[in-house]
MOPAC internal coordinates of N, CA, C and O (Angstrom, degrees):
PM7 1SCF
backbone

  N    0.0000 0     0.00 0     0.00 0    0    0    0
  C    1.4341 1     0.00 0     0.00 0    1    0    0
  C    1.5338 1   107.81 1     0.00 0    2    1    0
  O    1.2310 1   127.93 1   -58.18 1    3    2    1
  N    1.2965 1   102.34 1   121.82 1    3    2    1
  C    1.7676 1   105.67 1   177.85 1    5    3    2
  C    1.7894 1   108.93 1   -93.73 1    6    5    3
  O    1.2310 1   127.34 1   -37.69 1    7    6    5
  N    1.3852 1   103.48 1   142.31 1    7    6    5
  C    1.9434 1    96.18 1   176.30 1    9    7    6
  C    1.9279 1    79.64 1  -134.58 1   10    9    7
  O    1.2310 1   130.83 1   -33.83 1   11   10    9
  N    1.6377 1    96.71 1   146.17 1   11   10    9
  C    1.6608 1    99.39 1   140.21 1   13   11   10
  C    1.1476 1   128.82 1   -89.08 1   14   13   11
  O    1.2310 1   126.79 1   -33.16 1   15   14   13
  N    1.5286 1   104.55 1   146.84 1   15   14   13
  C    1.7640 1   112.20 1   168.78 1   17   15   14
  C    1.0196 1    98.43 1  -104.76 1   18   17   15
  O    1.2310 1   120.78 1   -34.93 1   19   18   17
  N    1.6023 1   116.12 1   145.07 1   19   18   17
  C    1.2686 1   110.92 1  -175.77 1   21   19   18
  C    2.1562 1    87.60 1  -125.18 1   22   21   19
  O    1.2310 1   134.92 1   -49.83 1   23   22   21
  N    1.0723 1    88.75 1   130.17 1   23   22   21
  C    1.5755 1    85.97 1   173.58 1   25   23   22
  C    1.5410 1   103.15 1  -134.98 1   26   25   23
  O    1.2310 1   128.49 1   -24.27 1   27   26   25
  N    1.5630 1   101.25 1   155.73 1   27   26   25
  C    1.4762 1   124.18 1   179.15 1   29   27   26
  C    1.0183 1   137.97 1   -93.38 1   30   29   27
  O    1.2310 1   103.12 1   -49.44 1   31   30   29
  N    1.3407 1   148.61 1   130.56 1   31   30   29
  C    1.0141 1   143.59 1   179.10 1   33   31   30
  C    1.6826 1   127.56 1  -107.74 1   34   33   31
  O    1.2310 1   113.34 1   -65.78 1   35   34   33
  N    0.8716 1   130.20 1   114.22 1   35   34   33
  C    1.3072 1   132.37 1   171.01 1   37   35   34
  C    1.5227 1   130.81 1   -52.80 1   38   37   35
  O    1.2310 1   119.76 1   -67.48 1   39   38   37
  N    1.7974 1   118.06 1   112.52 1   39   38   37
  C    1.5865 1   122.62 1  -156.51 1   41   39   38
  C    1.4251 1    99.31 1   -65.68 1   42   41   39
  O    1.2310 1   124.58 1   142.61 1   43   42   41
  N    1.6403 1   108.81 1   -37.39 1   43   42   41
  C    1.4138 1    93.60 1  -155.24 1   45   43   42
  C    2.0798 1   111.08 1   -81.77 1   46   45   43
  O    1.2310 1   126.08 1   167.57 1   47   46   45
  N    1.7000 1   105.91 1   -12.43 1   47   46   45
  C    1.4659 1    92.52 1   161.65 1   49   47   46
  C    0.7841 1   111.59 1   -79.16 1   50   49   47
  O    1.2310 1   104.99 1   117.83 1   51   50   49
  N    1.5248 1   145.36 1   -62.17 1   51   50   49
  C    1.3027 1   151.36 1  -179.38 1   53   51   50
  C    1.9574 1   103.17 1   -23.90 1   54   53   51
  O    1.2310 1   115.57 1   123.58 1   55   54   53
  N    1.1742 1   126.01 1   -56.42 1   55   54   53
  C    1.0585 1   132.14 1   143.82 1   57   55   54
  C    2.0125 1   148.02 1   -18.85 1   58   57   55
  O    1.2310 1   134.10 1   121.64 1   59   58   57
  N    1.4464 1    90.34 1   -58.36 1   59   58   57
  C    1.4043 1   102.27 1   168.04 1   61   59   58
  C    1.7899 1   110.64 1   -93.73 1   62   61   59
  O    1.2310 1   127.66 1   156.04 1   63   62   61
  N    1.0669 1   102.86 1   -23.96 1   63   62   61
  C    1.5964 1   112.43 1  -179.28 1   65   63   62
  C    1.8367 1   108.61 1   -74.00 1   66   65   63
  O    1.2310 1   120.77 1   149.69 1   67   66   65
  N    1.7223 1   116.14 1   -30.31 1   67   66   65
  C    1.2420 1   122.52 1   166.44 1   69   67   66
  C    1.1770 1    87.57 1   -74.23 1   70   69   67
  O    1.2310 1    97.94 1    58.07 1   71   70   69
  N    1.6321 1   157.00 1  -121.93 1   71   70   69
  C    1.2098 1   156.19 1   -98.28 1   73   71   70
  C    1.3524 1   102.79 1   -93.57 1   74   73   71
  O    1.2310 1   109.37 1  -159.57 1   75   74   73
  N    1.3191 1   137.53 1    20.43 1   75   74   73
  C    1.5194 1   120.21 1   152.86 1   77   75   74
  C    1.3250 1   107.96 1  -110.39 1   78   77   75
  O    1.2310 1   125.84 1   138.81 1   79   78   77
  N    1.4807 1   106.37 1   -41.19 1   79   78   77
  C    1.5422 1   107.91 1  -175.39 1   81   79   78
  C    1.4064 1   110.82 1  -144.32 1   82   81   79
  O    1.2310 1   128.25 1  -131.21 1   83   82   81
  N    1.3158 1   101.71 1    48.79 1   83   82   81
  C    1.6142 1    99.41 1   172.79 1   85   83   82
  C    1.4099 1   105.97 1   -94.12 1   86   85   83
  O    1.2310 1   111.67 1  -151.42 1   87   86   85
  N    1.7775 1   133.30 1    28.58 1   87   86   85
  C    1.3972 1   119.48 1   166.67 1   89   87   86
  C    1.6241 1   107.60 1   -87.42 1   90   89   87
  O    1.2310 1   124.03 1   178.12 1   91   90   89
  N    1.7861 1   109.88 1    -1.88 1   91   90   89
  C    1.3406 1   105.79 1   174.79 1   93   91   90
  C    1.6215 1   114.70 1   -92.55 1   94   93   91
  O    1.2310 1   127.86 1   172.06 1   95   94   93
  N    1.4401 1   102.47 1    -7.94 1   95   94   93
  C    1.3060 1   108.37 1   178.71 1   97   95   94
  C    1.4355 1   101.38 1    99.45 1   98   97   95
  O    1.2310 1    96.66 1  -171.38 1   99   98   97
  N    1.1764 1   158.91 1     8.62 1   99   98   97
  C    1.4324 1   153.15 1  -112.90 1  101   99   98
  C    1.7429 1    79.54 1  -123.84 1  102  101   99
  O    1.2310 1   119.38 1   163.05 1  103  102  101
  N    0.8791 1   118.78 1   -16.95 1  103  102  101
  C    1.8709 1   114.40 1  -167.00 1  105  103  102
  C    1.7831 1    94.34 1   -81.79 1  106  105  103
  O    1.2310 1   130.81 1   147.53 1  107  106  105
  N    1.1082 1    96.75 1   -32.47 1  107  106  105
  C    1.8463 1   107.45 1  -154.27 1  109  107  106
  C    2.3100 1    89.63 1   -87.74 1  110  109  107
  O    1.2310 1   129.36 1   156.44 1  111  110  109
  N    0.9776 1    99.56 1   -23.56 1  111  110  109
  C    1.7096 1   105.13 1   179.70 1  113  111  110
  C    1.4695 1   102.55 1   -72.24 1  114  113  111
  O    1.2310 1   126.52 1   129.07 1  115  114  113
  N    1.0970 1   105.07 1   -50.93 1  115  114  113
  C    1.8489 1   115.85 1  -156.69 1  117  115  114
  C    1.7369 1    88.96 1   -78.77 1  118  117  115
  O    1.2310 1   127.86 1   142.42 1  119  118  117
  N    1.0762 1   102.47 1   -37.58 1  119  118  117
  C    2.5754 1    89.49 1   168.59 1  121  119  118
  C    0.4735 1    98.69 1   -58.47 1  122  121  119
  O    1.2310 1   103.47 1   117.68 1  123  122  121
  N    1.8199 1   148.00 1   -62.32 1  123  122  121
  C    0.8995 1   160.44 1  -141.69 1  125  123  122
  C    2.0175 1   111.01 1    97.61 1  126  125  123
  O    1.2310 1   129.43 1  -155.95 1  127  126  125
  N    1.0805 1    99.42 1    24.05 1  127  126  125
  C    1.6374 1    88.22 1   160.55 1  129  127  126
  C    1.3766 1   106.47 1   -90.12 1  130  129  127
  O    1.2310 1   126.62 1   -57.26 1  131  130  129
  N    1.2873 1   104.88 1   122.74 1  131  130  129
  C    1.3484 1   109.36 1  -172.30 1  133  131  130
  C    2.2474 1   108.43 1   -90.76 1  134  133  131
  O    1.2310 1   128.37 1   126.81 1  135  134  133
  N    1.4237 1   101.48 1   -53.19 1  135  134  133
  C    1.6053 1   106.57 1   153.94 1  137  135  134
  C    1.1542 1   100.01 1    -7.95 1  138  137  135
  O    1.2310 1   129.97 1    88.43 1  139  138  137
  N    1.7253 1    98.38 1   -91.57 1  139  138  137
  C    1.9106 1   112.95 1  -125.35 1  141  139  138
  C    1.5694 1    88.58 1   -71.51 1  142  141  139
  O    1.2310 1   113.57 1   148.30 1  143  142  141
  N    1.4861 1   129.77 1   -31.70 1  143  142  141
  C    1.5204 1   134.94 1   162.29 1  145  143  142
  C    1.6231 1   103.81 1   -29.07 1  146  145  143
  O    1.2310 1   111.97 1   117.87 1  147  146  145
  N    1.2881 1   132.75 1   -62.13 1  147  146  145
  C    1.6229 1   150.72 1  -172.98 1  149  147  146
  C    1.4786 1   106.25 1   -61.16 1  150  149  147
  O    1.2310 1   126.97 1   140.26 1  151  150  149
  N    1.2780 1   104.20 1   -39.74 1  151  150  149
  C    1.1498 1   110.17 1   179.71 1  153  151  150
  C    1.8070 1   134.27 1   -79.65 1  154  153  151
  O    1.2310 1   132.55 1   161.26 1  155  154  153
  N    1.1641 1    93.37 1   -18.74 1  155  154  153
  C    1.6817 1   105.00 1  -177.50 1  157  155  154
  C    1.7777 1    93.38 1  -106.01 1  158  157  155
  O    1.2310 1   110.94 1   171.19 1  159  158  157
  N    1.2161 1   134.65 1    -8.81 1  159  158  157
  C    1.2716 1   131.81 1   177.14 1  161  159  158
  C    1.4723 1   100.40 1   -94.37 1  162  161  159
  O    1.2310 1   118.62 1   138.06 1  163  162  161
  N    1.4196 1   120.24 1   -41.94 1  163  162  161
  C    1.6507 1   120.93 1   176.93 1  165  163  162
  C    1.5146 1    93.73 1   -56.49 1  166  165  163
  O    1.2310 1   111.79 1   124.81 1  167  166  165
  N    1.3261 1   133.07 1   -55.19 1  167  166  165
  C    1.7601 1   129.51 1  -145.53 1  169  167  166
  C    1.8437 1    79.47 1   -75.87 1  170  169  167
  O    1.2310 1   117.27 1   133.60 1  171  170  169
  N    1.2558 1   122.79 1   -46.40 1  171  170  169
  C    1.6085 1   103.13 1  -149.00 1  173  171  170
  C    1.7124 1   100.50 1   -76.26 1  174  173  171
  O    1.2310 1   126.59 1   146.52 1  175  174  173
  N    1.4357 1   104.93 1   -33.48 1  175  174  173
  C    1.4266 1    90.65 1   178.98 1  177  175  174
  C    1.8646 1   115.55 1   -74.40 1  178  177  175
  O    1.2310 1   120.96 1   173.53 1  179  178  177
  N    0.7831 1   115.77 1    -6.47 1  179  178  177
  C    1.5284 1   124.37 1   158.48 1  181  179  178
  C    1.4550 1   105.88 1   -64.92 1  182  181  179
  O    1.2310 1   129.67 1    83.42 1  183  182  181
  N    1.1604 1    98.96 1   -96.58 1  183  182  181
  C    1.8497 1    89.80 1   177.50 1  185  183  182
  C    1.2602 1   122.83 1     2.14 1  186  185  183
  O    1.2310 1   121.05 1   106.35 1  187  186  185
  N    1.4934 1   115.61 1   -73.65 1  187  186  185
  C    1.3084 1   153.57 1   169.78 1  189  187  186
  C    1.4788 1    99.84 1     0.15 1  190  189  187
  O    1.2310 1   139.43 1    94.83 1  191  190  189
  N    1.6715 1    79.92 1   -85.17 1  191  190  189
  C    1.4281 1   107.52 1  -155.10 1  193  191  190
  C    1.2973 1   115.34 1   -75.13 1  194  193  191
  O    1.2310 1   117.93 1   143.49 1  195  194  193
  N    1.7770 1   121.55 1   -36.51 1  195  194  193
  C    1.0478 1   123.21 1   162.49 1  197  195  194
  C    1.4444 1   128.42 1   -70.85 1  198  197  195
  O    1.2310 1   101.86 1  -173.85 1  199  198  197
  N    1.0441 1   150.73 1     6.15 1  199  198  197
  C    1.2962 1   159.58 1   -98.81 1  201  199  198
  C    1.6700 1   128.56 1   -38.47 1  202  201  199
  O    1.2310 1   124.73 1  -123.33 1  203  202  201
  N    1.6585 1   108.53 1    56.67 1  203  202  201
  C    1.1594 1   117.60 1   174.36 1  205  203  202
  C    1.1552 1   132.35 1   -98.00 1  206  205  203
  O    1.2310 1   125.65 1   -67.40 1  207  206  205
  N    1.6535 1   106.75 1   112.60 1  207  206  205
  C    1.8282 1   107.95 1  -155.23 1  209  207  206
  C    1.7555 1    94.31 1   -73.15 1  210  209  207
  O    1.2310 1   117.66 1   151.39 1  211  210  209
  N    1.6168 1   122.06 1   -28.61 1  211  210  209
  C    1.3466 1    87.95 1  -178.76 1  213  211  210
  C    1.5134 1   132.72 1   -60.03 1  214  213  211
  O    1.2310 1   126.50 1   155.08 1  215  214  213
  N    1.1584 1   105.11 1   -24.92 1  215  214  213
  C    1.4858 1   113.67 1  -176.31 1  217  215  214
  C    1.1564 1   104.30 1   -55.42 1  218  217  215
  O    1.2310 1   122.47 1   131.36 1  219  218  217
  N    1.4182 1   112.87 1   -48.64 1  219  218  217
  C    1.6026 1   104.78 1  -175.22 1  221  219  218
  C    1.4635 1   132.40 1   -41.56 1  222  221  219
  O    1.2310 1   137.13 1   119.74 1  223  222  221
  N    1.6492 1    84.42 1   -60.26 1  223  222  221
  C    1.3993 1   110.09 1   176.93 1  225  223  222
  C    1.4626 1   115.60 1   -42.63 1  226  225  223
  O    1.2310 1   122.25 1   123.78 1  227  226  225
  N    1.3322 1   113.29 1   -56.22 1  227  226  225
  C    1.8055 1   120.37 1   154.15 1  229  227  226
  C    1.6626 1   127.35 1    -8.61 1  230  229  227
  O    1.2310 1   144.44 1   118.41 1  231  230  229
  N    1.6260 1    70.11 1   -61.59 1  231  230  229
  C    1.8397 1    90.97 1  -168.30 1  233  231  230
  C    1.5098 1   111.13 1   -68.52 1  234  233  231
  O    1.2310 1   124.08 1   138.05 1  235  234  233
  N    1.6489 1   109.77 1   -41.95 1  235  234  233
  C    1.2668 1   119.80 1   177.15 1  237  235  234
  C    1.5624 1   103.96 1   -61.08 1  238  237  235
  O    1.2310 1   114.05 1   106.36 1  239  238  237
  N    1.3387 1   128.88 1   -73.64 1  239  238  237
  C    1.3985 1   133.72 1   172.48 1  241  239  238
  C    1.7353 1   112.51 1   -13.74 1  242  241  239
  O    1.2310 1   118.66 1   130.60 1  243  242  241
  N    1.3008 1   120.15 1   -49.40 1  243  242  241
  C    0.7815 1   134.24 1  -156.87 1  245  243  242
  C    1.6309 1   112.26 1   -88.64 1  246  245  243
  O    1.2310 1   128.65 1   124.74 1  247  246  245
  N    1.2254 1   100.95 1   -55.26 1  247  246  245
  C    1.9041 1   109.55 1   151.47 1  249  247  246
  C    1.3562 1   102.90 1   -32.22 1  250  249  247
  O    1.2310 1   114.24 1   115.76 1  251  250  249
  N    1.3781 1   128.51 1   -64.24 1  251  250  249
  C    1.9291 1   127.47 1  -159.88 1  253  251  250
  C    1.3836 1    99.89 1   -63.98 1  254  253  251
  O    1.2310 1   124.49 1   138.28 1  255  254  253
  N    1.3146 1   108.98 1   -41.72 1  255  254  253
  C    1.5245 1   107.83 1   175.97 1  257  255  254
  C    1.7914 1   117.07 1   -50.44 1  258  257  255
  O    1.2310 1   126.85 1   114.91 1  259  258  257
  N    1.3638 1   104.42 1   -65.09 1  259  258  257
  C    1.5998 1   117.71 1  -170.68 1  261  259  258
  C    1.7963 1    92.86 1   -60.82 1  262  261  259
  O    1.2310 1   115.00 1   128.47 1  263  262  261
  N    1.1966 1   127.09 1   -51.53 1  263  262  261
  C    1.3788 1   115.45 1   176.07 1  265  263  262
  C    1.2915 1   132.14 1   -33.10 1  266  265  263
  O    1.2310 1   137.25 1   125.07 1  267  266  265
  N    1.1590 1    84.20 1   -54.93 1  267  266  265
  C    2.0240 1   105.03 1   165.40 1  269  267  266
  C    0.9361 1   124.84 1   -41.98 1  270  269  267
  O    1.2310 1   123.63 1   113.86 1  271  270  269
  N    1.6705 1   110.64 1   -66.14 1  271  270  269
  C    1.6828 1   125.70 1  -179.09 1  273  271  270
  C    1.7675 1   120.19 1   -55.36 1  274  273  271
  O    1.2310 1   135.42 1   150.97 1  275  274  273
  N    1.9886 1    87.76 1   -29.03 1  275  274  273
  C    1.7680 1    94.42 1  -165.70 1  277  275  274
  C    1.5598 1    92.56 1   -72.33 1  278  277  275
  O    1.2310 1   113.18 1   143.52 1  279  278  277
  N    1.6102 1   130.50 1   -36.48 1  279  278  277
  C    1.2980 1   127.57 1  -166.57 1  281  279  278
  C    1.3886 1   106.29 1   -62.21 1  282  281  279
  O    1.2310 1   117.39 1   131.95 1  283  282  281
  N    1.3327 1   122.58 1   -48.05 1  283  282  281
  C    1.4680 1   129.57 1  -151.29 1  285  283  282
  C    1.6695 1   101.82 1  -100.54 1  286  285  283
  O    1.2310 1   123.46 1   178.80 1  287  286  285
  N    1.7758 1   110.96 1    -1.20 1  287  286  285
  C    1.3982 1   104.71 1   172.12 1  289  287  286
  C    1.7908 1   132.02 1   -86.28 1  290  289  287
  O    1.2310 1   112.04 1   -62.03 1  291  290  289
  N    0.7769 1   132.61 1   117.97 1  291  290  289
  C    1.4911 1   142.85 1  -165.97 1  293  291  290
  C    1.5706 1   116.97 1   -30.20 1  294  293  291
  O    1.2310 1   104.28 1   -10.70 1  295  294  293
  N    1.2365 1   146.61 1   169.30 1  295  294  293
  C    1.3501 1   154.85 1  -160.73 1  297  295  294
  C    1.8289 1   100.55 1   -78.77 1  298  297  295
  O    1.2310 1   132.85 1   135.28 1  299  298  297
  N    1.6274 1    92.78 1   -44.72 1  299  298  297
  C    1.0731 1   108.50 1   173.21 1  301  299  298
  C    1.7661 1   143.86 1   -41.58 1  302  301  299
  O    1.2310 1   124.27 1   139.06 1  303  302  301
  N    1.0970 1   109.41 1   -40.94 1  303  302  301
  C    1.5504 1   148.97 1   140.98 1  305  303  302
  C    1.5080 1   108.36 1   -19.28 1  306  305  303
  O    1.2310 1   130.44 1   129.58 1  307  306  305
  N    1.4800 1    97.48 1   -50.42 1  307  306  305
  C    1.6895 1   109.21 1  -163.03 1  309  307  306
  C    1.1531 1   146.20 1   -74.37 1  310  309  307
  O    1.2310 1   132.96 1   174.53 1  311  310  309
  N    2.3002 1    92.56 1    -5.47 1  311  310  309
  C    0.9200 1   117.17 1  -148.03 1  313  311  310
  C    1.6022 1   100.70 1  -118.84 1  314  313  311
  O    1.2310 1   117.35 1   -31.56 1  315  314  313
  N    1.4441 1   122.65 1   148.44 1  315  314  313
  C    1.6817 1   112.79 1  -171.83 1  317  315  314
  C    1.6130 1    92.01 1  -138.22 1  318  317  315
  O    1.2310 1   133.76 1   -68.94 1  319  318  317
  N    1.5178 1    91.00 1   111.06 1  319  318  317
  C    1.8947 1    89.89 1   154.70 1  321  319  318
  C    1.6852 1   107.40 1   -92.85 1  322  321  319
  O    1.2310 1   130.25 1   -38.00 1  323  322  321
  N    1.4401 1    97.84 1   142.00 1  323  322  321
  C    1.4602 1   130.22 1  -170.93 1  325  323  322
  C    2.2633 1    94.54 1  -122.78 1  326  325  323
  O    1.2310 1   132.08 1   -65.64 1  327  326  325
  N    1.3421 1    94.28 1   114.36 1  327  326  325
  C    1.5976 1    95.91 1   168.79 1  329  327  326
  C    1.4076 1    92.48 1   -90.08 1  330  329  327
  O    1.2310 1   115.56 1   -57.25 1  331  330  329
  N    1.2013 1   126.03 1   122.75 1  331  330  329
  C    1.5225 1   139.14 1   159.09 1  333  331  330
  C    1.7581 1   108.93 1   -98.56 1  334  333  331
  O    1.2310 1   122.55 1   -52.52 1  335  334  333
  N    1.3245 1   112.71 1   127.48 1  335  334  333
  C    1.3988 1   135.75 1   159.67 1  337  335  334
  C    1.8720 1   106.33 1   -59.78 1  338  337  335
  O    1.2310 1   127.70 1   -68.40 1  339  338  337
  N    1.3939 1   102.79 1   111.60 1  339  338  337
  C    1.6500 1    66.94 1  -179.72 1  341  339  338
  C    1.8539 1    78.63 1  -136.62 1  342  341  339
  O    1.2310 1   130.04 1   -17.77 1  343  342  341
  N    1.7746 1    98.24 1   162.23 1  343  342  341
  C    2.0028 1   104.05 1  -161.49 1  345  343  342
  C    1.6907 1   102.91 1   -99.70 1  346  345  343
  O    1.2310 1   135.86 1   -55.69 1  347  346  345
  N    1.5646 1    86.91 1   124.31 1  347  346  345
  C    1.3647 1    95.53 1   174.57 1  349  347  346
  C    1.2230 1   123.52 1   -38.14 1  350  349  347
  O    1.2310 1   120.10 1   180.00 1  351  350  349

């Protein structure tokens, strides 16, 4: 038997969690994109380690962007259906 969960997410962490520390990706975990989360932690620890300010700059650019979109994106957005298996 399959049910959805539908769970919620809150704009304004999702929000402050992108613009303080979304170069770890921590904004993209808490939606639950788990990827693009992997992915902004792979680019920053690159940067990092390699010491390439463009990348940064990228990454930062790219934060102002997603900040933006998360403000001006709908309630709707916020919301995650999960099909759960659950035993008779």
């Amino acid at each position: 038997m399959t049910h959805n969960i539908v769970t919620h997410k809150s704009k304004t962490a999702a929000v402050l969690l992108c613009f303080f520390i979304g170069s770890l990706g921590v904004h993209r975990f808490y939606l639950g994109s788990h990827a693009a989360g992997f992915a902004y932690l792979f680019c920053t620890i690159v940067s990092v380690a390699s010491g390439i300010p463009e990348l940064g700059m990228m990454i930062g650019l790219a934060l102002i962007i997603e900040t933006v979109y998360l403000l001006c994106k709908g309630k709707v957005y916020y919301k995650r259906v999960n099909e759960v298996e659950l035993a008779a």
